[in-house]
LOKOL-806976 format. One line per 8 residues: number of its first residue (from 0); their letters; for each residue x negated, y, z of N, C-alpha, C. Coordinates in pm, 1 decimal. Layout:
NUM	A	X:Y:Z:X:Y:Z:X:Y:Z; ...
END
This chain:
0	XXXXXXXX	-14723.0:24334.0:-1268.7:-14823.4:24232.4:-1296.6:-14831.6:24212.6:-1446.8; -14924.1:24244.6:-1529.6:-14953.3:24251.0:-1657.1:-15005.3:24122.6:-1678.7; -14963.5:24064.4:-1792.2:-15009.9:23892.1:-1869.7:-14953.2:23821.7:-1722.3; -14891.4:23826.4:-1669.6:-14792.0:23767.5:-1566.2:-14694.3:23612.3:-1596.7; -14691.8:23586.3:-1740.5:-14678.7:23521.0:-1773.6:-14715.5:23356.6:-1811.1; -14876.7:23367.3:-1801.0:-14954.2:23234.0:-1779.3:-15073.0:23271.8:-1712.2; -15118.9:23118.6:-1693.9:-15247.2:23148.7:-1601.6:-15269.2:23181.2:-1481.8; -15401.1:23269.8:-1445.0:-15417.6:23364.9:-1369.6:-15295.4:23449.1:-1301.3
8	XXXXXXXX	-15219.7:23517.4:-1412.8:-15128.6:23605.9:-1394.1:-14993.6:23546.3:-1328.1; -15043.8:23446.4:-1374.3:-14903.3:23339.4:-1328.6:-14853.0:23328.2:-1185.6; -15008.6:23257.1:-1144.5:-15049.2:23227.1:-994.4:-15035.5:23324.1:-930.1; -15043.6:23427.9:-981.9:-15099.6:23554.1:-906.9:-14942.1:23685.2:-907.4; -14834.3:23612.4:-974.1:-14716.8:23688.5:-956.6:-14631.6:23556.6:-828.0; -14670.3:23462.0:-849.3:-14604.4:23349.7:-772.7:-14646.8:23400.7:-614.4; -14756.4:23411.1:-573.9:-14856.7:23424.8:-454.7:-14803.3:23578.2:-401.7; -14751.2:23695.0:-525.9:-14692.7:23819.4:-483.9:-14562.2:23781.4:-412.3
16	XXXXXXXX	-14528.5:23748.5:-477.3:-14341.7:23693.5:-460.6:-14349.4:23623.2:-370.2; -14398.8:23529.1:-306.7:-14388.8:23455.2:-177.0:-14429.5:23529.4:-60.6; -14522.2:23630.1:-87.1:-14556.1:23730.5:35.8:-14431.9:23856.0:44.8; -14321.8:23811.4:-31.2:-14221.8:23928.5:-2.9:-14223.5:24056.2:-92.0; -14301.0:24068.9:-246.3:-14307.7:24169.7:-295.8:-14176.7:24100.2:-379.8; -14104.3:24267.4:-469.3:-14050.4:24205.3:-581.0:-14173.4:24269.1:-692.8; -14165.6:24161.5:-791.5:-14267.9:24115.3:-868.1:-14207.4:24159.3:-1001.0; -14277.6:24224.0:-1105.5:-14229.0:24243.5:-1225.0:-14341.9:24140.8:-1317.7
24	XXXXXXXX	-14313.8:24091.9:-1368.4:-14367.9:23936.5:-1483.8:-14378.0:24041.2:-1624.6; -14498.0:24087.3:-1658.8:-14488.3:24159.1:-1787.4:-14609.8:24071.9:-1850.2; -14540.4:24026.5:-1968.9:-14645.9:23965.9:-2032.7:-14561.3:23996.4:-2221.9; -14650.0:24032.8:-2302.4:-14665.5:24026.6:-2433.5:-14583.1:23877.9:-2464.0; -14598.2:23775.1:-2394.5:-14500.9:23644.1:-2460.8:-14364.0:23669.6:-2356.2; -14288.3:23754.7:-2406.2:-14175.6:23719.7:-2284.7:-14056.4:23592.7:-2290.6; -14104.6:23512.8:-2323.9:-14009.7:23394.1:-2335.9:-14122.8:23305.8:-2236.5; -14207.0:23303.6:-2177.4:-14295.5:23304.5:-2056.6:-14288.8:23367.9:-1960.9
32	XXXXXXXX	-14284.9:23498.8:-1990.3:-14260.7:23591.4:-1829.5:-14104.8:23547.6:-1829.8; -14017.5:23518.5:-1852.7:-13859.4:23475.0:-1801.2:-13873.3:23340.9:-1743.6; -13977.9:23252.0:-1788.0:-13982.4:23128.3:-1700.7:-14039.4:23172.0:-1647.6; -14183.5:23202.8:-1582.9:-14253.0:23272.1:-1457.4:-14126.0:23303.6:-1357.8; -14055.1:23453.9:-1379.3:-13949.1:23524.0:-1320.2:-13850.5:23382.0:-1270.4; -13831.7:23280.5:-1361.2:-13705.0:23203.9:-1306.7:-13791.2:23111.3:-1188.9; -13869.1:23068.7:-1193.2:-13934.5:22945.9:-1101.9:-13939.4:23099.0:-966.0; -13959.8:23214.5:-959.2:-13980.2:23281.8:-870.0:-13856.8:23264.3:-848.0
40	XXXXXXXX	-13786.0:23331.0:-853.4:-13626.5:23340.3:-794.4:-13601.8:23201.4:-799.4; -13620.4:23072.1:-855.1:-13559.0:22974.3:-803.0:-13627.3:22912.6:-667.6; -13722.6:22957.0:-614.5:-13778.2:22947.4:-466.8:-13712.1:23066.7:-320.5; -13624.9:23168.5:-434.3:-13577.1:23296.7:-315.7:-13706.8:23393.7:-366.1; -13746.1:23406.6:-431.6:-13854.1:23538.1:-432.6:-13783.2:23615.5:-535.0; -13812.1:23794.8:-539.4:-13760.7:23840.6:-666.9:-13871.3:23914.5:-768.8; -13796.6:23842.0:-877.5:-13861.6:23887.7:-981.5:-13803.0:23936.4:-1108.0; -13871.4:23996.4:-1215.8:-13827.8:24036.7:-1311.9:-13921.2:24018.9:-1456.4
48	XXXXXXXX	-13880.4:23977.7:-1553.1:-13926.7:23929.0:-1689.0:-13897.4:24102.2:-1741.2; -14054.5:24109.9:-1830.5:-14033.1:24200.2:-1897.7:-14129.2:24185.7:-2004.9; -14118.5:24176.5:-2134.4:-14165.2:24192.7:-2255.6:-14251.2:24295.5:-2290.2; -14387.0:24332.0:-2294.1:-14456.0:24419.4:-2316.2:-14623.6:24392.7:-2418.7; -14646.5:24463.8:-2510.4:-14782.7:24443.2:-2541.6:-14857.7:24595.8:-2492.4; -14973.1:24537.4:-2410.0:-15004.1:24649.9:-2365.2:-15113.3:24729.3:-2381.7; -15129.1:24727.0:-2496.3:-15219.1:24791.8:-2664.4:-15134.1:24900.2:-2686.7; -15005.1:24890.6:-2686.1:-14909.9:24981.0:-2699.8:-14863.1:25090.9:-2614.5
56	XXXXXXXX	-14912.5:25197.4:-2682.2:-14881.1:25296.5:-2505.2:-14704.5:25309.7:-2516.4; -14619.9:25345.4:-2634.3:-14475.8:25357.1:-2602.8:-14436.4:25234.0:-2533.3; -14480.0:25094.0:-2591.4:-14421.0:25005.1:-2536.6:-14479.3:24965.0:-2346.0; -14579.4:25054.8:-2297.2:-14624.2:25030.5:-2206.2:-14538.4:25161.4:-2095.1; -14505.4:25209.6:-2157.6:-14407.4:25305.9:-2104.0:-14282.3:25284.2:-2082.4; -14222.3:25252.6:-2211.3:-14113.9:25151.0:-2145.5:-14060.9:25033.4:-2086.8; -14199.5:24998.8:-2056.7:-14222.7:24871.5:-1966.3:-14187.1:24932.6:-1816.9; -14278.1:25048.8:-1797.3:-14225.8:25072.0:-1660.5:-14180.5:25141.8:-1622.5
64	XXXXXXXX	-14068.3:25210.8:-1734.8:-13940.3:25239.1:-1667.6:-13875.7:25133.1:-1694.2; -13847.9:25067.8:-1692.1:-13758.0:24950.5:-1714.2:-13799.6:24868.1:-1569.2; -13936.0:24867.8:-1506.8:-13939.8:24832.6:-1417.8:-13877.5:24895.4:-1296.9; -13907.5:25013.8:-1323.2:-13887.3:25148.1:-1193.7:-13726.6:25107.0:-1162.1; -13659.2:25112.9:-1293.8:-13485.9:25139.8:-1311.2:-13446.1:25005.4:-1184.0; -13515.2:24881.7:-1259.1:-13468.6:24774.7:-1165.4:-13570.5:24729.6:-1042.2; -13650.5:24777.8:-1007.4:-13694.5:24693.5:-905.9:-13774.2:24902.0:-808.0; -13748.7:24982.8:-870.0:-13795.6:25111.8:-797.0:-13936.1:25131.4:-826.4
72	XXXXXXXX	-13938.1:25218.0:-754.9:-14097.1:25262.4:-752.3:-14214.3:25167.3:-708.7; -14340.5:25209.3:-811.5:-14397.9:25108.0:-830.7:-14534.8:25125.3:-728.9; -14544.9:25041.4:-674.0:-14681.3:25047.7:-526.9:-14810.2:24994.2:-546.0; -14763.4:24868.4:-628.8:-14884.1:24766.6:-655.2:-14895.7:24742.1:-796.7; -14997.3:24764.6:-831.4:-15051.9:24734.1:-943.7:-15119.0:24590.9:-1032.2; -15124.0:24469.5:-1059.5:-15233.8:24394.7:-1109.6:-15195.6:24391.1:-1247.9; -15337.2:24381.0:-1273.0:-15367.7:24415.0:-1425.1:-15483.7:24276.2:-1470.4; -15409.5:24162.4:-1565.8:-15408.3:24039.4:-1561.9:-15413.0:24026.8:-1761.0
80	XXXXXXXX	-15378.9:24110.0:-1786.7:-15327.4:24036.8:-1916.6:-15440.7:24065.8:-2013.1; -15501.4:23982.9:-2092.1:-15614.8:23996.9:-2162.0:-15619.1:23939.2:-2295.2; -15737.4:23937.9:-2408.5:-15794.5:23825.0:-2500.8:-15908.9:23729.7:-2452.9; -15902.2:23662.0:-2484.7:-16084.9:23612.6:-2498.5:-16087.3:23472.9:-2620.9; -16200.8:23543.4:-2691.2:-16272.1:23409.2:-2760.5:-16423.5:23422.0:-2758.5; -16492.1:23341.9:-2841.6:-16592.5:23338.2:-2890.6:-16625.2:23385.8:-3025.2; -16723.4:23476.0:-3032.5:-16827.9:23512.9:-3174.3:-16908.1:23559.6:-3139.0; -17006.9:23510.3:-3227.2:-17129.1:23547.4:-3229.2:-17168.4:23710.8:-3225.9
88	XXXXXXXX	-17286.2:23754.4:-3179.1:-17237.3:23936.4:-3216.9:-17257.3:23992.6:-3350.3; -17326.4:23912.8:-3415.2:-17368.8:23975.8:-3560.9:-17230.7:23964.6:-3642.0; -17126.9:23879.6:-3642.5:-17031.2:23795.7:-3698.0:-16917.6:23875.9:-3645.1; -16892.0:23966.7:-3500.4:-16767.7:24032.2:-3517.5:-16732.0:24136.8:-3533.4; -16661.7:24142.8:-3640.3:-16593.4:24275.6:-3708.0:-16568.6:24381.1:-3646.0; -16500.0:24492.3:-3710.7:-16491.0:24595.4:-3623.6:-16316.4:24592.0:-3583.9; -16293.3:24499.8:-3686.0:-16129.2:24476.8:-3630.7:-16074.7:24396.0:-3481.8; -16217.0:24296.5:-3491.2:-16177.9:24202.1:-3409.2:-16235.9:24322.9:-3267.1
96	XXXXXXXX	-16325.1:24366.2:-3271.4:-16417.6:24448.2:-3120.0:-16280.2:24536.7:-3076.6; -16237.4:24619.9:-3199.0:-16116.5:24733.9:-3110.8:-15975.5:24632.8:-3073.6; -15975.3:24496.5:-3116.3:-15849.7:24466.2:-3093.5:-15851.1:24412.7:-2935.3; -16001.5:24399.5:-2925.6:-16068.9:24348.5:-2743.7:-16051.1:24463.5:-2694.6; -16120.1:24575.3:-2743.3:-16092.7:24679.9:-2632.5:-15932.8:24751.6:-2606.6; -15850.9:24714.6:-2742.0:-15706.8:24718.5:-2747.8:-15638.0:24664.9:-2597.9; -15647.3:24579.1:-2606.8:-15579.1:24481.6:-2488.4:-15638.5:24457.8:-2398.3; -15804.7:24433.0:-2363.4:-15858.9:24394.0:-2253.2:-15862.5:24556.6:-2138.8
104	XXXXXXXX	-15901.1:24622.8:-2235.6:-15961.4:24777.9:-2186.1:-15895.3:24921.3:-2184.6; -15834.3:24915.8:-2280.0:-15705.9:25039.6:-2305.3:-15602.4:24988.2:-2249.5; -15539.2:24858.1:-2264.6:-15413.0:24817.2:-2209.9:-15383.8:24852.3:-2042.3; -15561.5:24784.5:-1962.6:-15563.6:24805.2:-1853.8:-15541.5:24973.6:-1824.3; -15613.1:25033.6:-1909.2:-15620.3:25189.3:-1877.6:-15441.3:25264.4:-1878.0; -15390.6:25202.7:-2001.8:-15242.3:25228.2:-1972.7:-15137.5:25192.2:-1875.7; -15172.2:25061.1:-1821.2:-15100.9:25022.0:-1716.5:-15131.8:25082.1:-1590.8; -15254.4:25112.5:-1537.1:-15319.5:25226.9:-1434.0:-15244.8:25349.7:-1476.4
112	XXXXXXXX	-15199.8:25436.2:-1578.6:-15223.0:25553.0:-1610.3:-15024.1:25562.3:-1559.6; -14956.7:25482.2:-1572.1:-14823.6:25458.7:-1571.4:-14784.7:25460.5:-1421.0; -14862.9:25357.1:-1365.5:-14813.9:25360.6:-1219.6:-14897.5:25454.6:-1107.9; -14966.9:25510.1:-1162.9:-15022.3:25616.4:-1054.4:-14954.3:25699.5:-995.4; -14872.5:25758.4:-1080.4:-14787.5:25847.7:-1053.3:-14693.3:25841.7:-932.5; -14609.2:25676.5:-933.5:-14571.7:25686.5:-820.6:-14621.5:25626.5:-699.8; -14767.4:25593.9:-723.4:-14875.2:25569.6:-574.3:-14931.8:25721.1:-534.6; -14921.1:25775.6:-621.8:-14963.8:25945.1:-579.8:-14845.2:26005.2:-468.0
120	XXXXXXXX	-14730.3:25949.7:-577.1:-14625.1:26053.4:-463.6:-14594.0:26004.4:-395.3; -14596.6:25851.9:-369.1:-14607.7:25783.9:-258.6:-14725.8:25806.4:-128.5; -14843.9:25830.8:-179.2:-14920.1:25851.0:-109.6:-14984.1:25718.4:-26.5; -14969.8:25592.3:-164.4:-15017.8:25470.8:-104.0:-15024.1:25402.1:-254.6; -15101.7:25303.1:-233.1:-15086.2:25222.5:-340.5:-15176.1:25134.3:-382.1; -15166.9:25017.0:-438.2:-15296.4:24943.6:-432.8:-15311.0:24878.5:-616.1; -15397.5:24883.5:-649.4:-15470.8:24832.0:-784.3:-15572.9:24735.4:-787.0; -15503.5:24650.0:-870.5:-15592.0:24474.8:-870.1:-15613.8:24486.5:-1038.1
128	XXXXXXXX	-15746.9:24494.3:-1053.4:-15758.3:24457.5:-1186.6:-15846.2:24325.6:-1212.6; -15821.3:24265.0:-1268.9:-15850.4:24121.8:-1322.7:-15962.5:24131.3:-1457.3; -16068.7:24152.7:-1400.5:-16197.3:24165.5:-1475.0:-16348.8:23997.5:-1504.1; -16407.8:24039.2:-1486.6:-16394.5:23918.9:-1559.8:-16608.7:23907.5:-1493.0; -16650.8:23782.4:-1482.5:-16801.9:23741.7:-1425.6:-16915.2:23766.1:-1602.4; -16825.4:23785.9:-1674.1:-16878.8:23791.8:-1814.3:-16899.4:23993.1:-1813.7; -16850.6:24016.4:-1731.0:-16860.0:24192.3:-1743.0:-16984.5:24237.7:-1607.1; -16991.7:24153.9:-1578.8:-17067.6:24147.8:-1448.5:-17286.5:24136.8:-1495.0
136	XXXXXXXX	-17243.3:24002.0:-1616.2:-17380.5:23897.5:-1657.7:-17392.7:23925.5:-1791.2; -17310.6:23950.1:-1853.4:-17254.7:23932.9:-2012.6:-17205.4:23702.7:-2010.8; -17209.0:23705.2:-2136.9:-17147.0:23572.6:-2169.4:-17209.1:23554.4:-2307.6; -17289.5:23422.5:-2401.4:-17280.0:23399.9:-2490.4:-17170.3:23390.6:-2586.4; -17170.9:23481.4:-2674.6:-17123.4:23469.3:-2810.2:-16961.1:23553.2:-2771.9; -16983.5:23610.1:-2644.8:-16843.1:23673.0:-2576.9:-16865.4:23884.2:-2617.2; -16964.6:23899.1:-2662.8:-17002.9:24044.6:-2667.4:-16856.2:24129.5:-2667.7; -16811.7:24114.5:-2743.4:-16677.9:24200.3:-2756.3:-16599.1:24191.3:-2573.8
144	XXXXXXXX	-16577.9:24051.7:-2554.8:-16473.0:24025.0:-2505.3:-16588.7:24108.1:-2326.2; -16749.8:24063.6:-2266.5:-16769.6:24109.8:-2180.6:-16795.8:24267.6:-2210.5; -16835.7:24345.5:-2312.6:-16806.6:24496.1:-2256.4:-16675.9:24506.1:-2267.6; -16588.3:24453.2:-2273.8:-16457.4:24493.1:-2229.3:-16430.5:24509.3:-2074.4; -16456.7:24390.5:-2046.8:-16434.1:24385.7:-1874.6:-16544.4:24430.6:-1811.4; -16670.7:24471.4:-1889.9:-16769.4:24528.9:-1786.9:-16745.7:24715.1:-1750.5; -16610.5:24710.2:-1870.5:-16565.9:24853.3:-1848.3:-16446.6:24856.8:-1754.7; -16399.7:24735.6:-1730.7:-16254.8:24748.6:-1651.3:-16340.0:24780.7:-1500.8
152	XXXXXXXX	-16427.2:24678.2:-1528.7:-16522.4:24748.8:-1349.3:-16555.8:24870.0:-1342.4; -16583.6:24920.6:-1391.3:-16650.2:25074.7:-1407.2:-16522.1:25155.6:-1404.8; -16411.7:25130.1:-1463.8:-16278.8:25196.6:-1450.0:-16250.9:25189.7:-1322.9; -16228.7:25090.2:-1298.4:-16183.7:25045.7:-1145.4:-16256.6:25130.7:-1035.0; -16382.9:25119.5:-1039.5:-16481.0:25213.5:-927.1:-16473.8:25372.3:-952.2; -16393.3:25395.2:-1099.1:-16411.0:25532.1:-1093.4:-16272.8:25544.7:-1028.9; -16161.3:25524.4:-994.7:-16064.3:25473.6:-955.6:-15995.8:25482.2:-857.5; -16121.6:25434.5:-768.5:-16153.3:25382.4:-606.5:-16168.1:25573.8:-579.7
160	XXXXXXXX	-16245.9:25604.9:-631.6:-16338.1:25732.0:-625.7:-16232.6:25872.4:-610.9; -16169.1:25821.4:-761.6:-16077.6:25949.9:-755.3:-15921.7:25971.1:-710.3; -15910.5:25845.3:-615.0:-15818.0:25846.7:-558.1:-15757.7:25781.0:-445.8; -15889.0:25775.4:-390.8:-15912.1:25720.4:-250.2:-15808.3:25815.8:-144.1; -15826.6:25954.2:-125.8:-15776.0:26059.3:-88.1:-15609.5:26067.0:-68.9; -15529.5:25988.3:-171.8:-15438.3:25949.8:-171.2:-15381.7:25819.6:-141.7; -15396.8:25765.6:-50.3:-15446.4:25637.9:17.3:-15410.2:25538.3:-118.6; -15435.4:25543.8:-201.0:-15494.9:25387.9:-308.2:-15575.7:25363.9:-310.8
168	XXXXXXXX	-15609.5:25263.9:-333.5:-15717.9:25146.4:-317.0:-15728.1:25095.5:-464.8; -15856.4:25056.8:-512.6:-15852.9:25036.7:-657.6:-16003.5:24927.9:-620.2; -15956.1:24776.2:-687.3:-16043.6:24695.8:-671.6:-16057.6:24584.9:-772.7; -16179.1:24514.9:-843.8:-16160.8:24447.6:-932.4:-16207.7:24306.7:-880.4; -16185.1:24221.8:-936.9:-16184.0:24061.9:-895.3:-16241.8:24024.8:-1079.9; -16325.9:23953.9:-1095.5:-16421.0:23931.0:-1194.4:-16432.3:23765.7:-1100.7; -16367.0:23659.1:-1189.6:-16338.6:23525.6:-1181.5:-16449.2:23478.5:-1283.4; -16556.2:23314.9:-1245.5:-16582.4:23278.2:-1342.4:-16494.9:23171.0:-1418.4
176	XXXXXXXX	-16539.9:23058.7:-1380.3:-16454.2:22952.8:-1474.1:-16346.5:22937.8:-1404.9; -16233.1:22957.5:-1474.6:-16113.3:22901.6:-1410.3:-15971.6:22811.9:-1461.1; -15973.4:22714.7:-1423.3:-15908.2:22604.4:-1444.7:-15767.4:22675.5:-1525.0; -15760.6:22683.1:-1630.4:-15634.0:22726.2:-1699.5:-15573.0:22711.8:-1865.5; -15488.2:22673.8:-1876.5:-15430.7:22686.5:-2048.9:-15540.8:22703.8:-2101.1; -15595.8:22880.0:-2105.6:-15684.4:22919.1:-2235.1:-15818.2:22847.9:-2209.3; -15836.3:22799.3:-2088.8:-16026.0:22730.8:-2054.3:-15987.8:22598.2:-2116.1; -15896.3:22539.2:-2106.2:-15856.4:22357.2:-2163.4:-15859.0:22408.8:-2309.2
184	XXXXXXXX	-15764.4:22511.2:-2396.5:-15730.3:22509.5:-2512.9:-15910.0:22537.2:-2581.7; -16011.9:22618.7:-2480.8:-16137.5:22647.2:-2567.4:-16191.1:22545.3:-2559.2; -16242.5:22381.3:-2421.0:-16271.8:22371.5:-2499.6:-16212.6:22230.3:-2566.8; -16090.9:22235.6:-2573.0:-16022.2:22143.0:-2716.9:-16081.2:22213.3:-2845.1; -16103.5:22346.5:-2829.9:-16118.8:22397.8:-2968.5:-16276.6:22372.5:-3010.2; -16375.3:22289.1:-2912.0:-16533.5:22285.4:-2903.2:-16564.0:22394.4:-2860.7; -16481.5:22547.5:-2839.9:-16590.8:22609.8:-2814.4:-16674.5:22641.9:-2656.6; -16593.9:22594.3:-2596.7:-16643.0:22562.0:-2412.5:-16706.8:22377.1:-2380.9
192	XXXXXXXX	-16795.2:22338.2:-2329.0:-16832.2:22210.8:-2296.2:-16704.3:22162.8:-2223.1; -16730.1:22013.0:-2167.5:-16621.1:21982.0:-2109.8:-16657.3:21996.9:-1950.1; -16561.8:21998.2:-1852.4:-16546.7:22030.4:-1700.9:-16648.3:21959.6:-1623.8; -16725.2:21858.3:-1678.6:-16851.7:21780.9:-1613.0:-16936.3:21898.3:-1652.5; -16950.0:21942.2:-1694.0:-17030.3:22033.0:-1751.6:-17046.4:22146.8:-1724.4; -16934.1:22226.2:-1730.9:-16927.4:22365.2:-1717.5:-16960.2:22364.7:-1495.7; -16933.2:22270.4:-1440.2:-16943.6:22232.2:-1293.7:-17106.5:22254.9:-1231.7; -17132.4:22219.7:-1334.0:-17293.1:22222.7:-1305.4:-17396.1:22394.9:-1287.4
200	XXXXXXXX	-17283.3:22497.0:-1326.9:-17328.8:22605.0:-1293.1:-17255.5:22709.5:-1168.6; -17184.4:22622.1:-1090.5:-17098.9:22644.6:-1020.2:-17150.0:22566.1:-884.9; -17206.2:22630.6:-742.8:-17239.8:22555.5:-683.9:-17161.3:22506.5:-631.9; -17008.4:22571.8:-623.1:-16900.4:22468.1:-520.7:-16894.6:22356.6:-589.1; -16925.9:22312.7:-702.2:-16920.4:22227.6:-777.9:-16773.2:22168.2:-863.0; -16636.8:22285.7:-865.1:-16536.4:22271.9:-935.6:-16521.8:22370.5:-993.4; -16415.4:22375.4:-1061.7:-16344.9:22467.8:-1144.5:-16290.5:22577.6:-1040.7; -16260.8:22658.7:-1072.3:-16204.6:22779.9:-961.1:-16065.1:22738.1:-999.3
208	XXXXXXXX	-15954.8:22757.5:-935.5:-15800.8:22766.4:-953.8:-15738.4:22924.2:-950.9; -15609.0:22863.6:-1017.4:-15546.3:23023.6:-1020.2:-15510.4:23065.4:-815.6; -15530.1:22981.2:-801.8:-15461.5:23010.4:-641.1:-15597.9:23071.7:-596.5; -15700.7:23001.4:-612.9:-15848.1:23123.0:-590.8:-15820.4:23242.0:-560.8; -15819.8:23285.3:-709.7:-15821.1:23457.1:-758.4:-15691.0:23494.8:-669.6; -15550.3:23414.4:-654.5:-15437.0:23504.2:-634.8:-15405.4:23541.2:-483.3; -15482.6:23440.5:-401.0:-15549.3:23437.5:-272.7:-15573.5:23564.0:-224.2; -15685.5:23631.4:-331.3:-15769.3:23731.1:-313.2:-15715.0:23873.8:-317.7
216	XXXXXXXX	-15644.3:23809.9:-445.2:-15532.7:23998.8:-477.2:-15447.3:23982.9:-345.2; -15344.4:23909.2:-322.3:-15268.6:23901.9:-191.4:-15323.1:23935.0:-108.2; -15480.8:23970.4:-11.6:-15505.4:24022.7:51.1:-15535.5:24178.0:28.7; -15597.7:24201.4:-109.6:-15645.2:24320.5:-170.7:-15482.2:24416.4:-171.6; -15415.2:24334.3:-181.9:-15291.3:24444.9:-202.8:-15202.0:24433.8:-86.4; -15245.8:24356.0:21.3:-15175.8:24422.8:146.3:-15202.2:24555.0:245.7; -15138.3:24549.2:310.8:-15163.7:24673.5:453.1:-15311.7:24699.7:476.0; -15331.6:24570.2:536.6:-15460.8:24499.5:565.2:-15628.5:24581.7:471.4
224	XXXXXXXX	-15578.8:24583.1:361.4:-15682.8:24560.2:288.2:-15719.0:24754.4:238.5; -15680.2:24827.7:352.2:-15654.1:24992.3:320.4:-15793.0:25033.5:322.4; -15902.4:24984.9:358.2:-16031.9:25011.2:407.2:-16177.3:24922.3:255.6; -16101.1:24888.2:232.3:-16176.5:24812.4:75.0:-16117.5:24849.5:-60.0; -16232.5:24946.1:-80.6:-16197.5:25017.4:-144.7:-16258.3:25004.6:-290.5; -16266.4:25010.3:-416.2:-16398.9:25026.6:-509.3:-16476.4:24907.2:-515.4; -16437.1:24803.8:-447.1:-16512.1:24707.8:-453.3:-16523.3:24614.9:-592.5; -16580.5:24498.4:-607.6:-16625.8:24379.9:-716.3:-16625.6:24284.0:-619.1
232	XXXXXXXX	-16509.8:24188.7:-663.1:-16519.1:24080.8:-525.6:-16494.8:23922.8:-622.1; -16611.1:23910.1:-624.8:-16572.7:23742.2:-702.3:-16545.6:23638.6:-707.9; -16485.3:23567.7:-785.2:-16422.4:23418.6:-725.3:-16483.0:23349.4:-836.6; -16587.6:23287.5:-784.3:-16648.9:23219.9:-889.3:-16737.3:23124.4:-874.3; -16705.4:23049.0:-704.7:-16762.0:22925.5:-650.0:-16919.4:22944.3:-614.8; -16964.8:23054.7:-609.7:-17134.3:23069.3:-533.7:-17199.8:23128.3:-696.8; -17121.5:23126.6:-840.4:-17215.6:23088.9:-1000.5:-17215.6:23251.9:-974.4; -17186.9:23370.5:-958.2:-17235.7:23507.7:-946.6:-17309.6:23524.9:-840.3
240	X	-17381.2:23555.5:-764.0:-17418.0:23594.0:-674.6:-17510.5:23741.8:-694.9
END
């Protein structure tokens, strides 16, 4: 579980671990993925903290052997860990665009490229990538940050495609607003309205939760879910349709 550490990723290693997986917590802040990992094991679930930026292909490599060593071969995939801000498109650099496709888009591509191997020789395996309703619509003043995730979908379906045959399953989940750290910290920072607000384009009429999205992977990455394949499945209260 990549960016496993807050958020989304959070919910969504907690929701693994209670259905009986052991869970690897890889997040770039690992003094976060070790609290994640401890609240898991302090309920009986197992987990493991691991330190990774996953921009980095050595360090994304030794992320999972370090996983393999302690927790074995790897079956399930989610791919969680991201950037996002706001700029305008005329206004962002070329430092800031590759450092989005760094982490939102290559990272994902490295973490897929790592564990295939042993869903191949397994001859099973399932992939959750955590894409985004901004890759779907685009997003104001988000340009960098939605062709990032409008490529994790397109990864994902090519995915589904070329490795269906080997029973994996490759599926993306593209969330809109969702109640978390980085949605409160934007908009403390002004750059998101406040939750009366952002509600109003949402017909369920709330915020989505991390239990939403983690709901969704927990089915996507069971037994169950061998026949859904390539899909775009959104959690985003009726606001995609």
């Amino acid at each position: 579980m990549t960016g496993g550490g807050s958020g989304l990723g959070q919910s969504i290693s907690a929701k693994l671990a209670a259905d009986g997986h052991r869970v690897a917590v890889m997040d770039v802040n690992v003094e976060h993925a070790e609290k994640v990992a401890a609240e898991i094991q302090a309920v009986g679930g197992s987990a493991l903290a691991v330190g990774v930026d996953v921009s980095d292909e050595a360090a994304v490599g030794s992320a999972f052997s370090a996983v393999r060593q302690s927790l074995g071969p790897i079956g399930i995939l989610v791919t969680s860990a991201a950037i996002a801000g706001f700029t305008r498109f005329d206004k962002i650099t070329l430092e800031e665009w590759n450092r989005y496709l760094a982490v939102n888009l290559t990272g994902t591509f490295l973490a897929v490229r790592e564990a295939l191997s042993d869903m191949v020789e397994a001859n099973w395996g399932r992939i959750v990538t955590i894409s985004s309703a901004a890759g779907q619509q685009g997003a104001p003043r988000q340009g960098h940050y939605a062709a990032t995730k409008g490529g994790v979908i397109a990864m994902t379906k090519t995915l589904a495609l070329d490795y269906a045959r080997k029973g994996i399953t490759a599926n993306t989940v593209p969330p809109f607003v969702i109640d978390s750290p980085m949605l409160r910290q934007q908009q403390s920072d002004g750059k998101l309205p406040a939750t009366v607000h952002l509600v109003r384009a949402i017909p369920a009429g709330r915020l989505g939760a991390g239990d939403d999205v983690a709901a969704v992977c927990s089915f996507l990455c069971s037994e169950g879910a061998g026949y859904v394949n390539g899909q775009v499945i959104g959690v985003n209260g009726g606001a995609v349709v």
